[in-house]
C-alpha positions in Angstrom: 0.0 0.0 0.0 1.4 3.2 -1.3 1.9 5.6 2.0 1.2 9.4 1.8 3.2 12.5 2.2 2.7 13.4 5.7 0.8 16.8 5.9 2.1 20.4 6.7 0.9 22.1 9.7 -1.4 24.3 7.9 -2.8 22.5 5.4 -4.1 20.0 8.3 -5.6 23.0 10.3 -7.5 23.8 7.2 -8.4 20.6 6.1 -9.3 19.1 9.6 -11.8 20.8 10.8 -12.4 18.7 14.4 -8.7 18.6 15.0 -8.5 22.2 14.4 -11.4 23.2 16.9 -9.5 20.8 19.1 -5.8 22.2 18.7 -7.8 26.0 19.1 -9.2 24.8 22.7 -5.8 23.7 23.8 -4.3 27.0 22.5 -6.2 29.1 24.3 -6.2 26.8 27.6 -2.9 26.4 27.7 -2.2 30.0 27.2 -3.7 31.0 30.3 -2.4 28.5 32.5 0.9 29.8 31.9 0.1 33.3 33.0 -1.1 31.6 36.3 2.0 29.3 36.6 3.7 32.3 36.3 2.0 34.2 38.9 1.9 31.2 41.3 5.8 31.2 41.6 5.9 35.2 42.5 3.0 34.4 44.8 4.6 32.1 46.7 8.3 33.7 46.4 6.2 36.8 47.9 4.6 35.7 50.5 7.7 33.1 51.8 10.5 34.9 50.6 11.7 30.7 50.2 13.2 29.1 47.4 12.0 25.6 49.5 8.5 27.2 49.2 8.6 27.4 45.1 10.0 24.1 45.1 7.2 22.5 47.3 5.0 24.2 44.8 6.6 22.3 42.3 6.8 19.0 43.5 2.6 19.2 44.9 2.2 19.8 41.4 4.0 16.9 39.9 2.5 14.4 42.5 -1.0 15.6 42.2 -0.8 15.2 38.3 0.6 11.8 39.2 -1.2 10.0 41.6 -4.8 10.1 39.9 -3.1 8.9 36.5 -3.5 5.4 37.9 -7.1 6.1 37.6 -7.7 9.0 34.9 -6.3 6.4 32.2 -9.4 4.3 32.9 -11.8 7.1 32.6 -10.8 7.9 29.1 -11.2 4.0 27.9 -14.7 4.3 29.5 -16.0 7.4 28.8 -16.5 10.1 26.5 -13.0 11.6 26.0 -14.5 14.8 24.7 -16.6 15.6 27.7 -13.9 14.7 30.0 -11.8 17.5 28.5 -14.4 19.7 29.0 -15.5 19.2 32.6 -11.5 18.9 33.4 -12.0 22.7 32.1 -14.9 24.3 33.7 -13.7 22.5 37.2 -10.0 24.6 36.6 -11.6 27.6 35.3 -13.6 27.8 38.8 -10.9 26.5 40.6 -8.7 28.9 39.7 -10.3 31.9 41.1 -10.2 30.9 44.6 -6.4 32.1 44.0 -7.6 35.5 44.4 -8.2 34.9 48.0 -4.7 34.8 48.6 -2.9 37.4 50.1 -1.5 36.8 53.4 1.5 34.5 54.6 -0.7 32.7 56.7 -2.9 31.5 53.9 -0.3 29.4 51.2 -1.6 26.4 52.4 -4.6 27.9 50.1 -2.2 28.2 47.1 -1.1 24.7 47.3 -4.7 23.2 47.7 -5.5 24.8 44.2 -2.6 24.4 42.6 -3.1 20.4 43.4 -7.0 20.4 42.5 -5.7 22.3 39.3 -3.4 19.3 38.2 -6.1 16.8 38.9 -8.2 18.4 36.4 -5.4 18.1 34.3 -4.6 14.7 34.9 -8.3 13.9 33.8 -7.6 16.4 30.9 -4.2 14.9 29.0 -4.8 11.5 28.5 -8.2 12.3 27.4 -6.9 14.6 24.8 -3.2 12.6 23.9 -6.2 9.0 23.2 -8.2 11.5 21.0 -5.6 12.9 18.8 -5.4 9.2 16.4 -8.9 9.2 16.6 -9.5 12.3 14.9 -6.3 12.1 12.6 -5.1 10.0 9.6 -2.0 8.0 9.6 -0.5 10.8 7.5 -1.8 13.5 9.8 0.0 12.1 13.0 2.7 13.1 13.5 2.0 16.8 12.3 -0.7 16.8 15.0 1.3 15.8 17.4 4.2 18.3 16.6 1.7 20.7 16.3 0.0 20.1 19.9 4.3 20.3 20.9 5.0 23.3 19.6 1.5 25.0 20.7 2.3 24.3 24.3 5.3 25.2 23.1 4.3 28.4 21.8 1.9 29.1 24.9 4.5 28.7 26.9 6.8 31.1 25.4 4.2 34.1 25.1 2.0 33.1 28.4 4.9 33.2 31.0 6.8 36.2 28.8 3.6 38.0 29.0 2.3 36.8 31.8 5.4 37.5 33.4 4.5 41.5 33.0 1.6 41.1 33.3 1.9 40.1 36.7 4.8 42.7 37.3 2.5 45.5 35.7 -1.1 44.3 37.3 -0.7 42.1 39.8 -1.1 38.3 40.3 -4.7 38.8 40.2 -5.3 39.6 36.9 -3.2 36.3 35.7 -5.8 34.1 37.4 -8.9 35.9 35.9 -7.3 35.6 32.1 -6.8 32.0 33.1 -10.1 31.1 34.3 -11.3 32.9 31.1 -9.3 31.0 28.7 -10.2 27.8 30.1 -14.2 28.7 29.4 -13.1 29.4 26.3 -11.4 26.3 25.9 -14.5 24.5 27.0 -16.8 26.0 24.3 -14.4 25.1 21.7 -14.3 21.6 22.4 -17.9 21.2 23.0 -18.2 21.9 19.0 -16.2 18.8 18.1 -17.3 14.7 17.8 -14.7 12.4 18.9 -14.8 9.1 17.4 -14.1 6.5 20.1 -14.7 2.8 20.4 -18.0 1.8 23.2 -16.9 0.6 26.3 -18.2 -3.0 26.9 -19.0 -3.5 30.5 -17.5 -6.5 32.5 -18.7 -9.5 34.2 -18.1 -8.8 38.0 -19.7 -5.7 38.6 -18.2 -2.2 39.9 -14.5 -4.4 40.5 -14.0 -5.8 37.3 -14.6 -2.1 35.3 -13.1 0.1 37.7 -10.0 -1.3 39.6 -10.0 -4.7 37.0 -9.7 -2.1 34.2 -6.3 -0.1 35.9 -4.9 -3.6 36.5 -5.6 -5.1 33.0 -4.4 -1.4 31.3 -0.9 -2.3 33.7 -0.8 -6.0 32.5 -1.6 -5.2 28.6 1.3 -2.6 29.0 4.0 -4.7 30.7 3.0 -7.8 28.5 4.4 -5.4 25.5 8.2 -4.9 25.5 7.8 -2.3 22.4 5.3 -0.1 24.8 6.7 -0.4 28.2 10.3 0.8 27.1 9.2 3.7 24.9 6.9 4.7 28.1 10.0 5.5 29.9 11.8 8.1 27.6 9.4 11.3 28.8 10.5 9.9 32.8 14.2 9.3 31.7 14.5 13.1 30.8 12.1 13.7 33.8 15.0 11.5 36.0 17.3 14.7 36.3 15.1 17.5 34.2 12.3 17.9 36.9 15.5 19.2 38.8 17.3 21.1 36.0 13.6 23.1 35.2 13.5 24.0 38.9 16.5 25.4 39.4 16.0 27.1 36.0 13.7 29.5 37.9 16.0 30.1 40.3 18.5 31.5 38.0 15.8 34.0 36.8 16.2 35.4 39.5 19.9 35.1 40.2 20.4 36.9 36.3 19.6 40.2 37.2 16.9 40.8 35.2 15.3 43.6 37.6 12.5 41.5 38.5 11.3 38.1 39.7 8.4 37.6 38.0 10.2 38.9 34.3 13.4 37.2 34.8 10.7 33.7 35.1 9.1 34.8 32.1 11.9 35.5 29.9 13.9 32.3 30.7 10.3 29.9 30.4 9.3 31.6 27.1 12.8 30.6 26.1 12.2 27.0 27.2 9.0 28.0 25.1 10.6 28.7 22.2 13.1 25.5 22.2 10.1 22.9 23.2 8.0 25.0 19.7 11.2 24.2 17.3 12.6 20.9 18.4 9.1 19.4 17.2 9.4 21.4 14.0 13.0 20.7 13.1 12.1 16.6 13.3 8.8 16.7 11.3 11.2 17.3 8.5 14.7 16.0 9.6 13.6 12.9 11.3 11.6 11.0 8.7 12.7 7.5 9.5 10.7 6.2 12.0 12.7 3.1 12.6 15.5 5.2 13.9 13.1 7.2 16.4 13.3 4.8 19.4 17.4 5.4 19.2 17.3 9.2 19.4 15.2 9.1 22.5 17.9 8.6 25.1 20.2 10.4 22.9 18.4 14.1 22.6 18.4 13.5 26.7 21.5 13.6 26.3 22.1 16.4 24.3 19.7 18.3 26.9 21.7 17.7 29.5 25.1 19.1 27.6 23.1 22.8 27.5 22.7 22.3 31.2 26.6 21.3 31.4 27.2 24.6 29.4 24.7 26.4 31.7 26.5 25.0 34.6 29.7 26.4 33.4 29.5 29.5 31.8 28.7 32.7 33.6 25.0 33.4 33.9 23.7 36.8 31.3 20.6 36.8 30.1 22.4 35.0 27.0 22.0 31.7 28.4 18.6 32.2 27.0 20.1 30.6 23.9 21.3 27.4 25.7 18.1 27.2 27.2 16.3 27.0 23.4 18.6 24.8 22.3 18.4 22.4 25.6 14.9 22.4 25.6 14.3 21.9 21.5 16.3 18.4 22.2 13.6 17.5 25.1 10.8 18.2 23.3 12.0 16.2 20.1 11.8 13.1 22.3 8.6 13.8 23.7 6.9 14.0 20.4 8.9 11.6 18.7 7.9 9.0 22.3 4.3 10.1 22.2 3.5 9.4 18.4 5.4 5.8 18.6 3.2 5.2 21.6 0.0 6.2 19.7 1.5 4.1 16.3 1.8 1.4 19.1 -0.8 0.8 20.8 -5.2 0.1 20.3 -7.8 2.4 21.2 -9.2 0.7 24.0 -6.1 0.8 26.3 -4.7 4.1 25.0 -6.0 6.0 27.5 -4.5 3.6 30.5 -1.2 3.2 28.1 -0.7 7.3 28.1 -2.1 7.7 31.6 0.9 5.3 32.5 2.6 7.7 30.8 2.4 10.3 32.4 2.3 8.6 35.6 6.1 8.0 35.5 7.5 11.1 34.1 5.4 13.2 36.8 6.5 11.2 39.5 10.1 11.0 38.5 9.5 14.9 37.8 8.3 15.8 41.4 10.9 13.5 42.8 13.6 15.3 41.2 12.6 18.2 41.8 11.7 17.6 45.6 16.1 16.4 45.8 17.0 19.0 44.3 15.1 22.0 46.6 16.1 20.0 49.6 19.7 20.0 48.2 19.9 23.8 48.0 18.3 24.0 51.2 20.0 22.0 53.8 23.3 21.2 52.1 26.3 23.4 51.4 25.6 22.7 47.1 25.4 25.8 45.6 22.8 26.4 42.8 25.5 26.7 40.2 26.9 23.8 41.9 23.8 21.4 41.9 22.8 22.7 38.2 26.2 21.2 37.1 25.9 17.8 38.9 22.2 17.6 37.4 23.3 18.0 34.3 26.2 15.9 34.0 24.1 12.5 35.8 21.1 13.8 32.7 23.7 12.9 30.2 24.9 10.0 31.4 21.4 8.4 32.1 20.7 9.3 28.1 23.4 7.5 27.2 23.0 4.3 29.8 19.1 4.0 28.4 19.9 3.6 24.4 22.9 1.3 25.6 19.8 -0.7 27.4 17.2 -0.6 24.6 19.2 -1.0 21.7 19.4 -4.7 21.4 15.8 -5.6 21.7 14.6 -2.7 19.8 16.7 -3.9 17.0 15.2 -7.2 17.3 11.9 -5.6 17.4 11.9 -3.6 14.4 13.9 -6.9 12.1 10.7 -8.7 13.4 7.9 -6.3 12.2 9.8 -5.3 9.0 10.2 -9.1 7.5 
């Protein structure tokens, strides 16, 4: 069978209407949860005056989009995907404006309760959305959607914490949560426009055990009984291994640079980030067109992120790190996209949902682990940041290169065995 050209970026916007109603919703979500991640950092910095405190932030957030992921990958095998995405919205959007309550020292706990409720919704919300995208996409439309969706967070990232950044430096905190509530409304309305094509759930024998906790427990064993899944599903929690650290004590250097202010020198050095996780996907649409050599570039581009944080380490800190930053985070985001479509290429439509739930599972656990050692480390040891960025860094490329060393033999065998 002949295979087609794989689409450009615009010309499946125009010509897929319900992915591009989809791909508008996430756009405009995921713009304004930037401005707030942006604000809840300054927030916190504000009313702790503790780098401990930002880090705690971080690592509630990484466990509370963890934790439910055992059971959020069942809900989007069971039900409909579409309006999971949208009550996942409405429930943030309300959420997020008891943030404006806020304003006392005595009152964080508040910002960490929301913050956690926030990433619940959201852990309802991705693999809902990641089990849509080949649903709603051709075979030649894949991978363009999914570099698309990359470089759209991307892209929100970039202009939602640059923006949001002085926005919160010009207005206040407060007007980042109401343009985030807003967006995710708007979100919400956008998706309710769309039909998602998904295969009917077909209840159990056994009752409320066998479809509930049976389902988790079968999505685990259908994973594990696949050697081609289950090592793919680590290359997002390899990077996450030492990069849950690395993006922490990124903020940290914002405000080390000398920017002038907190809540700027955050947004300029996350829109950077932005801009590198936009390209990376870009650059391998139409550089990487082999697929067979895809699962050998995923512990390499770790790697290659964790040189930038070597050079990072090293150099002296102006805002011309920037660059390194871009470059760093472009090799990241090439192995998430290029892990996430071979997962999708990989796997059936009724376990996708548990399969990218599992997902996510690992790299936000490894992600709020990391992140939790390294805050810790700054806090109660004598490890500089500079210090603790370099020995980050260096462990991130070695754990790239110890992962393809692991994988390479089987995956070898695996692709000889479906190519004869």
């Amino acid at each position: 069978m002949e295979l087609r050209r794989e689409v450009g970026f615009l010309e499946l916007l125009k010509n897929n209407s319900t992915y591009r109603r989809l791909w508008l919703g996430l756009a405009i979500s995921m713009l304004g949860e930037w401005f707030s991640t942006v604000a809840l950092f300054v927030l916190i910095y504000e009313l702790t005056g503790s780098e401990l405190g930002i880090g705690l932030l971080f690592v509630i957030r990484m466990f509370s989009l963890a934790v439910p992921q055992i059971f959020t990958g069942m809900l989007a095998d069971r039900f409909s995907r579409k309006w999971l995405m949208i009550w996942a919205n409405i429930l943030s959007a309300i959420a997020v404006l008891a943030l404006l309550l806020v304003d006392k020292e005595s009152e964080v706990w508040v910002i960490y309760f929301v913050a956690s409720i926030l990433m619940m919704f959201h852990a309802v919300f991705v693999p809902a959305e990641q089990a849509s995208i080949p649903n709603i996409t051709e075979e030649h439309e894949l991978l363009t959607a999914n570099a698309l969706n990359s470089a759209t967070w991307s892209a929100a990232l970039c202009l939602g914490a640059s923006i949001g950044g002085f926005v919160v430096s010009a207005y206040g905190v407060e007007a980042a949560f109401i343009i985030n509530s807003i967006c995710f409304v708007i979100g919400a309305l956008m998706y309710t426009t769309i039909t998602i094509p998904q295969e009917p759930f077909v209840p159990k024998e056994g009752g409320i055990w066998a479809n509930t906790g049976g389902n988790i427990v079968e999505g685990f064993r259908i994973i594990l009984s696949k050697p081609h899944v289950s090592r793919i599903i680590t290359a997002k929690a390899l990077w996450a291994i030492f990069g849950g650290g690395l993006v922490y004590m990124l903020i940290l250097i914002g405000d080390e640079i000398a920017f002038g202010d907190l809540a700027a020198g955050i947004g300029i050095l996350f829109a950077a980030r932005g801009l590198g996780t936009g390209l990376g996907p870009i650059f391998a649409r139409y550089v990487f067109k082999d697929r067979n050599v895809w699962p050998f570039l995923l512990g390499s581009l770790v790697s290659v992120c964790g040189l930038a944080y070597v050079a990072i380490g090293w150099l002296e800190w102006a805002p011309w790190i920037a660059a390194i930053v871009v470059f760093g985070h472009a090799a990241s985001a090439i192995n998430w996209v290029l892990s996430t479509v071979l997962l999708q290429e990989r796997s059936d439509d009724e376990w996708r949902g548990r399969m990218f739930s599992t997902d996510f599972l690992l790299m936000t656990m490894v992600n709020g682990c990391s992140t939790l050692v390294a805050s810790l480390m700054l806090e109660y040891t004598d490890v500089t940041l500079r210090q603790g960025i370099q020995l980050f860094a260096v462990l991130q490329v070695v754990s790239g290169i110890v992962w393809v060393m692991l994988m390479l033999p089987r995956e070898r065998r695996y692709l000889q065995a479906t190519s004869s």
